[in-house]
N, C-alpha and C positions, 0 to 999 in steps of 0.2 A: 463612349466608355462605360457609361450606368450598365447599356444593354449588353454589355460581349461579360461584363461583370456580373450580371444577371445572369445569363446565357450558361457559364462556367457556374455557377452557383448551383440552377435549377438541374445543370447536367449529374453535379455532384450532390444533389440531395434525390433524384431519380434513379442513383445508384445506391446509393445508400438503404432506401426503402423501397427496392428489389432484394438487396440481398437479403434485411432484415426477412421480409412476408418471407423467403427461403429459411430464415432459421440460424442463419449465419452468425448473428452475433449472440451468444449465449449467456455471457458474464460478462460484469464490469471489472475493473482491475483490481478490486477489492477480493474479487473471488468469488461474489454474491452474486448471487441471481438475477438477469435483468431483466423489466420487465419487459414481455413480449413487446415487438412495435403494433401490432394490431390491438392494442389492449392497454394504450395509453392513451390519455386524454387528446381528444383532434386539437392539433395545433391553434390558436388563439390568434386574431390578426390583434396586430401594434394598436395601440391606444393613438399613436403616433399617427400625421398625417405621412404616407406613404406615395409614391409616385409610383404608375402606373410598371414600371419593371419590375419594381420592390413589391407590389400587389400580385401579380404573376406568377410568382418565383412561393411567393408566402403560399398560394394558392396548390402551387404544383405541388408544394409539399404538405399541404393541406389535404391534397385530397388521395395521397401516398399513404397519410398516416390514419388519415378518419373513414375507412369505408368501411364494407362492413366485415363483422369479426367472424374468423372459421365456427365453425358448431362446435359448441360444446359437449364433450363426450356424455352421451346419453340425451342430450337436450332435445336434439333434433330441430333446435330451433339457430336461426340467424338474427344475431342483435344488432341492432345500428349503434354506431359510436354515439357521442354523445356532439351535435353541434358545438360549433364555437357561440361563446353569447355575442359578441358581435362581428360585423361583418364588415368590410370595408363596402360604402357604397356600389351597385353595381356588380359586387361580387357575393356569392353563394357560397355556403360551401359547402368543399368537396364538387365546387361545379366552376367551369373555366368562367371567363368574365361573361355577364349577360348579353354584351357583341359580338362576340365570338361562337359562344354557343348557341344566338339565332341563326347564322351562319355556318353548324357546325364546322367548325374550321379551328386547326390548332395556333393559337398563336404563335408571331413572329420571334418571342424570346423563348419558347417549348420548342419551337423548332429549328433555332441555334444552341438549344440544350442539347438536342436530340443528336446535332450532327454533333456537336463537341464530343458526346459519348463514342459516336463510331470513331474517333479518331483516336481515342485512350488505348492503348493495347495493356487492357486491366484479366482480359479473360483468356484461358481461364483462371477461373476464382476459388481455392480452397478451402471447402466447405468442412471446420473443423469438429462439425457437431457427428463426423463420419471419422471412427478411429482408422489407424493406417490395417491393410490385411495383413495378416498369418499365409505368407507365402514359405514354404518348405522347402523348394528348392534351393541350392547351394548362392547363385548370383542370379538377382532382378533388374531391372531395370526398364523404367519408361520416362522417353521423353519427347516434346514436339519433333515436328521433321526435320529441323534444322542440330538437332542433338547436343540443344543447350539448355532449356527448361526442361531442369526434372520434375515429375510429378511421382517418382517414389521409385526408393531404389534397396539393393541390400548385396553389400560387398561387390559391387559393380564394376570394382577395376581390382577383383582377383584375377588372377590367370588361369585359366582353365580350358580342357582341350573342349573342342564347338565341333567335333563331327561334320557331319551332313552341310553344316553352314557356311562349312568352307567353300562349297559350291557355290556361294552369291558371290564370290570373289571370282573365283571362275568364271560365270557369265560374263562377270564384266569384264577379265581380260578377252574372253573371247569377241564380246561386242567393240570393243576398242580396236582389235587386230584381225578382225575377222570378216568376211561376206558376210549378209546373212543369205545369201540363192549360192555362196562356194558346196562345192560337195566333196563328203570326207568319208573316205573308205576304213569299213570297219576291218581292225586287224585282228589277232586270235590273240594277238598277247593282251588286247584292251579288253576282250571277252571272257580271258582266265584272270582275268582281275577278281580279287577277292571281294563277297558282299552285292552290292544289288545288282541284278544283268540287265534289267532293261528290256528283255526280251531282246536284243541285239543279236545281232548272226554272222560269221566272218564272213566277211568276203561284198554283204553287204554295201549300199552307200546313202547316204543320208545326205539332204541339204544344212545347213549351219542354222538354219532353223527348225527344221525338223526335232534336230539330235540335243539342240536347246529346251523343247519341251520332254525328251527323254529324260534328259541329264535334272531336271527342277522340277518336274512333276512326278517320278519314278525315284530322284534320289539316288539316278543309274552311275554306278562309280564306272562304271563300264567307257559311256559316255562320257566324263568329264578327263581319264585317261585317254580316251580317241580324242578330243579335244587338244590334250598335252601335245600328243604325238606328232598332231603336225605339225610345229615346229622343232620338236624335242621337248619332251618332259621334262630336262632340268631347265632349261630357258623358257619355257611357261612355269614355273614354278619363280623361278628369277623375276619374271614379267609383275606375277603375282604380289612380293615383297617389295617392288618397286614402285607398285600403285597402295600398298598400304604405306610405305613412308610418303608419299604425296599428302596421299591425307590424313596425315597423323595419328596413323593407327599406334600409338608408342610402344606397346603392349600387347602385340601382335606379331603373329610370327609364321610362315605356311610352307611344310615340307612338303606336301602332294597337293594334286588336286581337287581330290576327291573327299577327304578330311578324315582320314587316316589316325590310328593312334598311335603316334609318331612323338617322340618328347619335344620336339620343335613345332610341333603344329599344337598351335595356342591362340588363346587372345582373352578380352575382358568384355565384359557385358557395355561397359563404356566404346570400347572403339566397334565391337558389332551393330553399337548404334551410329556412330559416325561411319562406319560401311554401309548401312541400310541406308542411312540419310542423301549418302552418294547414289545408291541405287534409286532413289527416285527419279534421278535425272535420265533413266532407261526403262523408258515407258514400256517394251517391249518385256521386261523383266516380271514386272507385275502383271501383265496383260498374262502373261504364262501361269504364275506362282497361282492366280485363281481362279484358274480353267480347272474346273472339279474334274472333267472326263475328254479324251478326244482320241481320236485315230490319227494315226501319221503313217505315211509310206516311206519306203525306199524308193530310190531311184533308179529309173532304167540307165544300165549301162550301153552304150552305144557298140563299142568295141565287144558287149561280151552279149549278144539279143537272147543266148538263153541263161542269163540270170534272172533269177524269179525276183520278185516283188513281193517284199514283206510287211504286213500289214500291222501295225503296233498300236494294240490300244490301250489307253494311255490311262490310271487313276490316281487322283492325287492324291499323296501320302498327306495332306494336313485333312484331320479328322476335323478341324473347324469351319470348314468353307460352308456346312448345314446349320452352324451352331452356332454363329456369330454371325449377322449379317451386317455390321461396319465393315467386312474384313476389305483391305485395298490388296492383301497379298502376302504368304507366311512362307519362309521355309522352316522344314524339319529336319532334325537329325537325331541319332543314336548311335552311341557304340555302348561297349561295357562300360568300359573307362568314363568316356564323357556322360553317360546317362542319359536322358533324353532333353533333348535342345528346341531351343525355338525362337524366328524372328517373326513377330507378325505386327504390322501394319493396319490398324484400325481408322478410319474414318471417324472422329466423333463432332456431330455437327460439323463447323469449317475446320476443324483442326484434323490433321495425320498427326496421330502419336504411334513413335516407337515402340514396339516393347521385346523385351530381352527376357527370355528363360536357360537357364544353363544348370546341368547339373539336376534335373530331375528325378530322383532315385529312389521314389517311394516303393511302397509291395508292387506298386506295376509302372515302372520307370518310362517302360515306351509307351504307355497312356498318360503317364502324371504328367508330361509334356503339357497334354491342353488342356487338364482339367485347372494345372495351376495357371497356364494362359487364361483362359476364360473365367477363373477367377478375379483375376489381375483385371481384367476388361471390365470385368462388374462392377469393380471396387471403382475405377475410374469413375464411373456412368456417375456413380452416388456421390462420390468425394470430393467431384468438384462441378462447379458452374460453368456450362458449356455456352449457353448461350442466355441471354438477357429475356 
């Protein structure tokens, strides 16, 4: 019992003087200044006789609080804290027990400290000595991949149309309903479609994966209407509104497929996060979203030996796949209406966070997309405690 109480203890004062050395705690509740933890006196052992758990645990936090202090601006020098005047026999300090450190070898209660901490889901941790950012877009939003911890948000469950991001929805009904080796013949009405081509060609025919790197790395509205068509546009649209009420998109609403400014095609930074959270479950999605460049063919038609073979190469519309290198995968959108959008998927340490741009509309709308992403990403890195 001493030692799981020890164990829990050392875990929570080895958390405690991590974050302080970070800076984490600033003031007391008074509102006054605290002082720094590198710059308070090294922890004193009990006058008290102590048992060999209670000596450990003192120690672990001994040697958290007494090392040595950062340089002193200008100093150029490193001061050692000031010893405790006494020590429990056998112990140092700031030095593990004298058996264990001829051994080097961490002790038996440091190292049920250590697991009890992997077992905390404390991180991450926010770091309030970092104010929130000045994001300018109209709706923000970041959150873990499961799109329940927020880490900073702004007007998140306005509604507003999301362009181009209508497309994550599309992949996914097509990966739900689709081959990916079916092959799907491009028609002229999906080619006179308004806005990006795709380089697409009627008559064409594409495998369902091919036309999937068209449609998400081009942005091709061309593709995600060839998508519609084969089974019908209004029942791929139907398809669509039925996998957002699955997953409670509340706030959410999709008249094409291609993400059209349509007054029905909408949603909120909040449910584009729980759409993105789903799309992790389709590896293939992402595996696409951050393929910076690629070729794709058409298919030889059998029936038809002199239809040519069109070669498509492929660059991706998110200007962050050089600038950010967490990136797990982003799509982009723009129209007038919506301004410029964006879901992108960062890597920080072991966490995938969310994050949500919508409504971008500075002097240059279809750039202010990644500069206010990549701002968003920066703010993250600093604001909070990723790893221990």
């Amino acid at each position: 019992m001493t030692n799981a109480l020890g164990a829990i203890l050392a875990g929570l004062l080895l958390l405690v003087g991590i974050l302080n050395d970070k800076g984490f705690f600033s003031a007391d509740n008074s509102g006054s200044a605290r002082i720094p933890f590198f710059k308070q006196a090294a922890v004193k052992t009990d006058e008290k006789k102590q048992n060999k758990p209670e000596i450990e645990v003192n120690n672990l936090f001994s040697s958290l609080s007494g090392g040595l202090r950062p340089k002193e601006s200008g100093s150029g020098k490193e001061e050692q804290a000031a010893e405790p005047k006494k020590a429990e026999e056998g112990v140092q300090a700031n030095k593990l027990p004298v058996e264990n450190e001829a051994k080097n070898e961490v002790s038996p209660t440091e190292k049920a400290a250590l697991q009890t901490l992997k077992t905390i889901d404390y991180l991450p941790v926010r770091n309030w000595n970092v104010p929130f950012a000045e994001i300018s877009a109209k709706s923000v939003l970041s959150t873990d991949e499961k799109a329940e911890k927020v880490f900073y948000q702004k007007n998140s469950s306005e509604r507003l149309p999301i362009a181009s991001l209508t497309k994550l929805m599309t992949a996914l009904i097509v990966l739900d309903n689709y081959n990916l080796e079916e092959k799907i013949k491009i028609t002229k009405a999906a080619v006179q479609i308004e806005g990006e081509m795709g380089g697409l060609v009627v008559g064409e025919t594409l495998t369902v994966r091919n036309l999937l790197y068209v449609m998400l790395i081009e942005s091709s509205n061309d593709a995600a209407f060839a998508f519609a068509e084969k089974i019908g546009t209004d029942k791929f649209v139907e398809l669509m509104n039925k996998k957002a009420a699955v997953l409670y998109l509340k706030n959410t609403h999709f008249a094409n497929p291609a993400g059209f400014d349509e007054k029905n095609n909408y949603s909120t930074a909040f449910d584009l996060a729980r759409l993105a959270s789903a799309a992790l479950n389709y590896p293939l999605v992402w595996e696409i979203l951050r393929t910076k460049e690629i070729e794709v063919k058409s298919e030889a038609v059998p029936d038809n030996p002199n239809q040519p073979i069109f070669p498509h190469r492929l660059i991706n519309s998110n200007k962050l796949l050089d600038v950010v290198p967490e990136i797990v995968g982003g799509k982009t959108g723009y129209t007038d209406l919506a301004g410029g959008c964006m879901i992108l998927v960062a890597q920080l340490e072991n966490f995938k966070v969310i994050n949500i741009v919508l409504g971008a509309d500075g002097g240059a709308p279809f750039l202010d997309r990644f500069k206010e992403t990549e701002k968003l990403i920066n703010w993250l890195k600093e604001a909070y405690l990723w790893k221990l």
